[in-house]
N, CA, C and O atoms as a GROMACS GRO file, in nm:
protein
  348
    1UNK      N    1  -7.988   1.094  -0.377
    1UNK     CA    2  -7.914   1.121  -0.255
    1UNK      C    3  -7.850   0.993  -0.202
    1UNK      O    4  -7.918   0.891  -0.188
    2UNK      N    5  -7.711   0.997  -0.171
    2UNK     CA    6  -7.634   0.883  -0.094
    2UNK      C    7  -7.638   0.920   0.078
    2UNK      O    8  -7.628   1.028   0.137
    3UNK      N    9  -7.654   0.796   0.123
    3UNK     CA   10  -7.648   0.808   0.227
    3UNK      C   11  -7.504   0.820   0.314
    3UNK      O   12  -7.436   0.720   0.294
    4UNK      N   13  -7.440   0.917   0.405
    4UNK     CA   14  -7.310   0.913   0.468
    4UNK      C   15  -7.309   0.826   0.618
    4UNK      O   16  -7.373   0.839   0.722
    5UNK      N   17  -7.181   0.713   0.563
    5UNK     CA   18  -7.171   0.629   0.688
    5UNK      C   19  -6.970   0.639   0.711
    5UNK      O   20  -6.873   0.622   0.638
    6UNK      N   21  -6.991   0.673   0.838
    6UNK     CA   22  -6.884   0.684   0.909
    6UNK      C   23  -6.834   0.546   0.989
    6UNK      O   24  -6.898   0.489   1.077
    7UNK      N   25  -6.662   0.496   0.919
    7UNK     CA   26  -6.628   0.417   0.981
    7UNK      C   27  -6.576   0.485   1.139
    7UNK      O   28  -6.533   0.598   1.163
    8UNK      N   29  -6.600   0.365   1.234
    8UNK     CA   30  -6.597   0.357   1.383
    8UNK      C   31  -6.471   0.488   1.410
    8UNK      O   32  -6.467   0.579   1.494
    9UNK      N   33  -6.371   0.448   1.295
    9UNK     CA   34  -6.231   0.495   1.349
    9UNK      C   35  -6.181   0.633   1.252
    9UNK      O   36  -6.086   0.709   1.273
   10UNK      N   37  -6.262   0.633   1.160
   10UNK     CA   38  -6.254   0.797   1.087
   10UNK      C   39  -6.333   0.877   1.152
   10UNK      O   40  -6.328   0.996   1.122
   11UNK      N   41  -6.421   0.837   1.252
   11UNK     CA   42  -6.505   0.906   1.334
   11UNK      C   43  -6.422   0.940   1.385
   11UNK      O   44  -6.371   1.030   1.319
   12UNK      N   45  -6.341   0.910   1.523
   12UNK     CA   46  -6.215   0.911   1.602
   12UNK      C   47  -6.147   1.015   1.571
   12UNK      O   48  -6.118   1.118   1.632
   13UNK      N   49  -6.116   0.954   1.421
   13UNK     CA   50  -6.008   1.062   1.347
   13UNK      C   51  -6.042   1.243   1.337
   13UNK      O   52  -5.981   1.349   1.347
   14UNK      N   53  -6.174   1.196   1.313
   14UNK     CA   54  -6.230   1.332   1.299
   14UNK      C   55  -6.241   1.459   1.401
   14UNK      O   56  -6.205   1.577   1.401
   15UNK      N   57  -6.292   1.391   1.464
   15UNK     CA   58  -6.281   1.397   1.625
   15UNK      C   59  -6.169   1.453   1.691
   15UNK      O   60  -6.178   1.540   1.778
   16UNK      N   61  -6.084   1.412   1.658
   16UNK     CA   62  -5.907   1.463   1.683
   16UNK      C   63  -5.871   1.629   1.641
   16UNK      O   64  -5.805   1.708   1.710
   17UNK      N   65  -5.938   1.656   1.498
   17UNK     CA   66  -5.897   1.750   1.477
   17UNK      C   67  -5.933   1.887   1.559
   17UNK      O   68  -6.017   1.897   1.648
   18UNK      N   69  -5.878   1.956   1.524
   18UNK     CA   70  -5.933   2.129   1.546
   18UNK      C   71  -6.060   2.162   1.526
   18UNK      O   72  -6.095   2.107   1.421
   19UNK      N   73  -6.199   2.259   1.600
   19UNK     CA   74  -6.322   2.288   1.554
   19UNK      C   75  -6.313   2.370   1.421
   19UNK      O   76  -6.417   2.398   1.361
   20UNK      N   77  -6.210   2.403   1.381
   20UNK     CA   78  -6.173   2.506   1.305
   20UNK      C   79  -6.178   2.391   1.143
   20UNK      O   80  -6.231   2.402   1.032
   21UNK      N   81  -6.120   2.320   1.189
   21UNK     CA   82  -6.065   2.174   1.032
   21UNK      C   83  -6.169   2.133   1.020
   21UNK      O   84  -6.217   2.126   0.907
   22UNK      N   85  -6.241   2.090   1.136
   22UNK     CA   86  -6.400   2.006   1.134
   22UNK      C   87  -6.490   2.071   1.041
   22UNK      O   88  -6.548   2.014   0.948
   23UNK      N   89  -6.499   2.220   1.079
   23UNK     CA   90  -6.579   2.271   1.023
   23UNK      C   91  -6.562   2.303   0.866
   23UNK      O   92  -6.657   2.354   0.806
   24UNK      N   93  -6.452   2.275   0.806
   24UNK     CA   94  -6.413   2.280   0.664
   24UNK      C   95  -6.486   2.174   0.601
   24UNK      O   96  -6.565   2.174   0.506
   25UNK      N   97  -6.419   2.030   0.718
   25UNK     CA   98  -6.403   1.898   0.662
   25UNK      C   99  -6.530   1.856   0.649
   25UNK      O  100  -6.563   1.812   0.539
   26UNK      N  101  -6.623   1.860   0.753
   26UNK     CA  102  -6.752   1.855   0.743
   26UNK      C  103  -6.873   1.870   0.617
   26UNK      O  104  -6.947   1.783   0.570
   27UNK      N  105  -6.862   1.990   0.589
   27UNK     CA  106  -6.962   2.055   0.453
   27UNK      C  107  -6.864   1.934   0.344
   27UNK      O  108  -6.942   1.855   0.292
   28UNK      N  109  -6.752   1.915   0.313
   28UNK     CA  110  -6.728   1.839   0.224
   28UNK      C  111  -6.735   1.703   0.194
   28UNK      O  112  -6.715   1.642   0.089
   29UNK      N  113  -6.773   1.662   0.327
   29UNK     CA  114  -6.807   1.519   0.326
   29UNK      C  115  -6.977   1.517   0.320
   29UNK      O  116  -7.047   1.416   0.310
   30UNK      N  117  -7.028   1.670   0.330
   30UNK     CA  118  -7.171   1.668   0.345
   30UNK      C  119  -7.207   1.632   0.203
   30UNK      O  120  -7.282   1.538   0.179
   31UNK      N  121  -7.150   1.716   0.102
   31UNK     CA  122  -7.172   1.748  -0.007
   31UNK      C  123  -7.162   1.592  -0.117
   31UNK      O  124  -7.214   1.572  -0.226
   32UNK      N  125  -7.064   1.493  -0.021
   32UNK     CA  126  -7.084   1.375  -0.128
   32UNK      C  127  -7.215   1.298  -0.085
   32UNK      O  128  -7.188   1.183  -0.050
   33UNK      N  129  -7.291   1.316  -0.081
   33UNK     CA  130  -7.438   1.289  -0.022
   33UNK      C  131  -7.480   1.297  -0.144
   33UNK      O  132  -7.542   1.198  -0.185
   34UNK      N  133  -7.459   1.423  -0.249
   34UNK     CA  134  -7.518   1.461  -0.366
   34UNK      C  135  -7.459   1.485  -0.478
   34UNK      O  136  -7.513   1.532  -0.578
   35UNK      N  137  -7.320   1.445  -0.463
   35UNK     CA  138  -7.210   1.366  -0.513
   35UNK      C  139  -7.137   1.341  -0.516
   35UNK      O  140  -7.046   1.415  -0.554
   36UNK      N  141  -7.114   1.174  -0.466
   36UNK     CA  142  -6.988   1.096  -0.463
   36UNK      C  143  -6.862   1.106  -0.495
   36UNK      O  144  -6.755   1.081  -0.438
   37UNK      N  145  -6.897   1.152  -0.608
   37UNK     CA  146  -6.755   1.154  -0.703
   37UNK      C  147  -6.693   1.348  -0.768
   37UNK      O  148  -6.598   1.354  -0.846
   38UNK      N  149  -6.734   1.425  -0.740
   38UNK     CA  150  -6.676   1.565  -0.733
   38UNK      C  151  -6.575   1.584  -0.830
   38UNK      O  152  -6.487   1.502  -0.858
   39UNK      N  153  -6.596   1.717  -0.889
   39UNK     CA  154  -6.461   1.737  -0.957
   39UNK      C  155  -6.347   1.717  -0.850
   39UNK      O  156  -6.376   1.742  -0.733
   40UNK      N  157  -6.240   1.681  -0.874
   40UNK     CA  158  -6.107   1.690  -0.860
   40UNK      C  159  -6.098   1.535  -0.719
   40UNK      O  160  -6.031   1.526  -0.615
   41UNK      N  161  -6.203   1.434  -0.789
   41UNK     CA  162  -6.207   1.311  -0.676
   41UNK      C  163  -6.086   1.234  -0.752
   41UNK      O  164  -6.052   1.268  -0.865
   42UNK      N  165  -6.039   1.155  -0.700
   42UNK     CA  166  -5.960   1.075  -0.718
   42UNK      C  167  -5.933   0.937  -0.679
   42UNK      O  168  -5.899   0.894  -0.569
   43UNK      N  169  -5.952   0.875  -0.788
   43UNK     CA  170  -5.958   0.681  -0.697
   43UNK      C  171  -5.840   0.620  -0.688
   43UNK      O  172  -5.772   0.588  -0.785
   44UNK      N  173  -5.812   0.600  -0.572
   44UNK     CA  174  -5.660   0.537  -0.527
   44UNK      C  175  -5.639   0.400  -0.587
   44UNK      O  176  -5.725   0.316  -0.560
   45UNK      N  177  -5.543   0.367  -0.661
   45UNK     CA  178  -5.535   0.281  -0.713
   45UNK      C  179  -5.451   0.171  -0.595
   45UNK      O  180  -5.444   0.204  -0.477
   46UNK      N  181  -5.408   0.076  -0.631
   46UNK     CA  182  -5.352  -0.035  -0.534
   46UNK      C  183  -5.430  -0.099  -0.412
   46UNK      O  184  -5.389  -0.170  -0.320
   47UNK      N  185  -5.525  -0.063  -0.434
   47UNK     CA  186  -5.632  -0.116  -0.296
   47UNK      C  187  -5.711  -0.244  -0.338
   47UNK      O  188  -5.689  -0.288  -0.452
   48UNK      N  189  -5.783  -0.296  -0.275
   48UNK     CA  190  -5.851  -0.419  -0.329
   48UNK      C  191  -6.015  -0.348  -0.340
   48UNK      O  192  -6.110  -0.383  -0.409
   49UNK      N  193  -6.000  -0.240  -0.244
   49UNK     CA  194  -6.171  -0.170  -0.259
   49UNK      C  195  -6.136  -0.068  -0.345
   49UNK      O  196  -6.024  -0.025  -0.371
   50UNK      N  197  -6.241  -0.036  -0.385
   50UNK     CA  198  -6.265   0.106  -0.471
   50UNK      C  199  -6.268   0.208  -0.392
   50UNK      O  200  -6.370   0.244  -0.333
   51UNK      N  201  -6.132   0.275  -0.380
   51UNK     CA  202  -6.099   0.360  -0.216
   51UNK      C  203  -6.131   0.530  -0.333
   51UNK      O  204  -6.058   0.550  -0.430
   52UNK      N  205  -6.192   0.582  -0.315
   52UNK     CA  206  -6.172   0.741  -0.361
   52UNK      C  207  -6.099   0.835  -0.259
   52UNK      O  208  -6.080   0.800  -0.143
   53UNK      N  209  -6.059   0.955  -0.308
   53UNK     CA  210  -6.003   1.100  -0.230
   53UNK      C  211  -6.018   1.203  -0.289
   53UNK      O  212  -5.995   1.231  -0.406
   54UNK      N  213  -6.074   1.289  -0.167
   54UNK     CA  214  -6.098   1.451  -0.204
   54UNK      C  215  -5.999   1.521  -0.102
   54UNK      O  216  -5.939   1.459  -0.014
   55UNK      N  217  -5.992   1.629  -0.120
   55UNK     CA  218  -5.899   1.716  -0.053
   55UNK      C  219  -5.953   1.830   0.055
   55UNK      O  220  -6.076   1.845   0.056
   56UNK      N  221  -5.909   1.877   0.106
   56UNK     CA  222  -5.977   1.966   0.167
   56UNK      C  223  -5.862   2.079   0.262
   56UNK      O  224  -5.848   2.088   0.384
   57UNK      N  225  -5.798   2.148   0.158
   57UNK     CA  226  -5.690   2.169   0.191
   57UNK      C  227  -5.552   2.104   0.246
   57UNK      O  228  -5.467   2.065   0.166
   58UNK      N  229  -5.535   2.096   0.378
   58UNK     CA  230  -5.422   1.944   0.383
   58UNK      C  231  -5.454   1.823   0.446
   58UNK      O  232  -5.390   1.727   0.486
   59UNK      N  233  -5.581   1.858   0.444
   59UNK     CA  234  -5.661   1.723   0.448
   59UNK      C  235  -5.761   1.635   0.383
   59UNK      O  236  -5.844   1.685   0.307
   60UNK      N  237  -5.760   1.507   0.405
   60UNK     CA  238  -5.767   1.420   0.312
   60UNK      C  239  -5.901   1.320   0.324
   60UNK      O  240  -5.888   1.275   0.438
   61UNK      N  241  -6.004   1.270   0.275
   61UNK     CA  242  -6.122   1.191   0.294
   61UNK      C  243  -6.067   1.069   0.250
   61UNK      O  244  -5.945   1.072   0.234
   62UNK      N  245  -6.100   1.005   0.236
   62UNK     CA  246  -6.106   0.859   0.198
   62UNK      C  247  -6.202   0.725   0.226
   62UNK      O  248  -6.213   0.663   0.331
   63UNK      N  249  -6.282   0.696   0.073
   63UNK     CA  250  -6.420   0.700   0.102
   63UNK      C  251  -6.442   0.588   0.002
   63UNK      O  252  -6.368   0.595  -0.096
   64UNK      N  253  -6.514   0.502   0.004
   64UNK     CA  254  -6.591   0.391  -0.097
   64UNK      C  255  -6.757   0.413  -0.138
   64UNK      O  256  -6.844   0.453  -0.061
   65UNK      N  257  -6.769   0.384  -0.249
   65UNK     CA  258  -6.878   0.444  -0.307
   65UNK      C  259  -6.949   0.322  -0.350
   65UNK      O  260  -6.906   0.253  -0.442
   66UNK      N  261  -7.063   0.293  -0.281
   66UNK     CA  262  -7.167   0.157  -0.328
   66UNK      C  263  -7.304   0.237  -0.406
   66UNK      O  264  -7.406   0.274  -0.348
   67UNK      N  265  -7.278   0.250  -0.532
   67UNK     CA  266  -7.416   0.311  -0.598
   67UNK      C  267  -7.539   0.235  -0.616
   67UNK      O  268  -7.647   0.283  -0.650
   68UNK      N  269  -7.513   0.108  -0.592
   68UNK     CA  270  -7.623   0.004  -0.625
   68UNK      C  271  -7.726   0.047  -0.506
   68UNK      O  272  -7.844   0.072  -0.532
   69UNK      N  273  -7.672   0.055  -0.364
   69UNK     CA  274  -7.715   0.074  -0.244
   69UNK      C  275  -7.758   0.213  -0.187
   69UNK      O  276  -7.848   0.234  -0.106
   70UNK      N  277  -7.646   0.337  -0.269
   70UNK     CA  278  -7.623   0.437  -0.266
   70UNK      C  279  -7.570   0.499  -0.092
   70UNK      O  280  -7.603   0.575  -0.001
   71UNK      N  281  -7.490   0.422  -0.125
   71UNK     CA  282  -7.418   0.466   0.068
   71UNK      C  283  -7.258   0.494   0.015
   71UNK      O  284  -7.195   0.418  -0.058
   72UNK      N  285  -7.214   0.611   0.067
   72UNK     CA  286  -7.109   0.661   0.054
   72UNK      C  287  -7.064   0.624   0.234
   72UNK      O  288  -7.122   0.666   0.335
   73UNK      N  289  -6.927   0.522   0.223
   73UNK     CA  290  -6.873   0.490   0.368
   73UNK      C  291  -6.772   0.564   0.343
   73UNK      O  292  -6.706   0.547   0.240
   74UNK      N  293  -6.738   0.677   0.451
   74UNK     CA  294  -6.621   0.721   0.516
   74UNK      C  295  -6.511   0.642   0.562
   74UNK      O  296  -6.540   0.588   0.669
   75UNK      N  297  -6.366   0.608   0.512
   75UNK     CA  298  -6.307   0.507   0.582
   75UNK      C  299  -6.197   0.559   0.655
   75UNK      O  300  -6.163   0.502   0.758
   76UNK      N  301  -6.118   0.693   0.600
   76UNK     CA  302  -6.021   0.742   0.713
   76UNK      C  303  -6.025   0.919   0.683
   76UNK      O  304  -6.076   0.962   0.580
   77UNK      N  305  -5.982   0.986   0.758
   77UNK     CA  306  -5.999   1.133   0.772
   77UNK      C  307  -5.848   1.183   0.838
   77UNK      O  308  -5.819   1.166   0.957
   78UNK      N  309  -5.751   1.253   0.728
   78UNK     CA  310  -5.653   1.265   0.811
   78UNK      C  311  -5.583   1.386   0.763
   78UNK      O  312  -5.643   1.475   0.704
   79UNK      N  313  -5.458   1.391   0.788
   79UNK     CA  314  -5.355   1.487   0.712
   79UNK      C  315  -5.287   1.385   0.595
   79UNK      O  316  -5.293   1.263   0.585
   80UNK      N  317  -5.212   1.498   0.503
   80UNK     CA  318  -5.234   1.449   0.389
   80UNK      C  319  -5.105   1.382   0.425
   80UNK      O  320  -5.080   1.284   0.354
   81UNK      N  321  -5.022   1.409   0.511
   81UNK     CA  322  -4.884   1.346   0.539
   81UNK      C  323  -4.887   1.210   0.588
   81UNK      O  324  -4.785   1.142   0.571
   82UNK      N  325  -5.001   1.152   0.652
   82UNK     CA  326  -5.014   1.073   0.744
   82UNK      C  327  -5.135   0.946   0.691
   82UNK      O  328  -5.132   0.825   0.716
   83UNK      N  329  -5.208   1.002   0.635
   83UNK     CA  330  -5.322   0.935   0.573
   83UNK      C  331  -5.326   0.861   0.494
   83UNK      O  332  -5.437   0.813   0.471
   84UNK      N  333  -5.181   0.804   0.396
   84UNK     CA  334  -5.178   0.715   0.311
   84UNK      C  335  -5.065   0.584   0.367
   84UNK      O  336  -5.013   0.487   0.312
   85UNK      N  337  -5.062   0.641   0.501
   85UNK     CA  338  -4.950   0.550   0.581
   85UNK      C  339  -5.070   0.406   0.621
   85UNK      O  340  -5.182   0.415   0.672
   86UNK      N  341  -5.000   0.289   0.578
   86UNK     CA  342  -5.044   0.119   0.649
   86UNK      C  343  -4.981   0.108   0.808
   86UNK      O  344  -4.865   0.081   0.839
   87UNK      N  345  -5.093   0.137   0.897
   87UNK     CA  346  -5.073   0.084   1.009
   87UNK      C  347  -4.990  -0.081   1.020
   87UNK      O  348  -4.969  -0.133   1.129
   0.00000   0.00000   0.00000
C-alpha cells in the first residue's frame, strides 16, 4: 500500500470542483494507494520529476511516484484543457 499525499494547491484545486467531479475524482486517486501506476497511466515526459497522468473523464491527476518510500504525491487536479498550462 502507498501512502496518498496531497499538494497544498491540488487540494485547492480539488476543492474548486463540483460534488458531482469530486466524487468521480476521488475513488481514482483512492485507488493509486494500491496502484500507482494503472492501466492507461501515463508519464509526462519534459519535466525534471517523474510527473505521471490518469484521466478521469475530462479530468486530469498529476502525480509523482516515490516507491522506495511508497508515497504517491498528488501535484495538480484539473481540466484537461487547463492542467498542462505553466503558470
Amino acid at each position: 500500500m502507498y501512502t496518498i499525499i496531497f499538494k497544498s494547491s491540488a487540494l485547492k484545486e480539488l476543492e474548486q470542483f463540483p460534488k458531482q467531479v469530486v466524487k468521480r475524482i476521488v475513488p481514482a486517486i483512492d485507488k493509486l494507494a494500491i496502484d500507482p501506476r494503472p492501466t492507461g497511466v501515463k508519464k509526462l515526459k519534459g519535466s525534471n520529476e517523474d510527473l505521471y497522468r490518469i484521466r478521469v473523464g475530462d479530468y486530469r491527476v498529476l502525480y509523482t511516484v516515490k516507491d522506495i518510500i511508497r508515497i504517491v504525491t498528488i501535484i495538480r487536479v484539473g481540466n484537461r484543457k487547463d492542467i498542462y498550462k505553466v503558470d
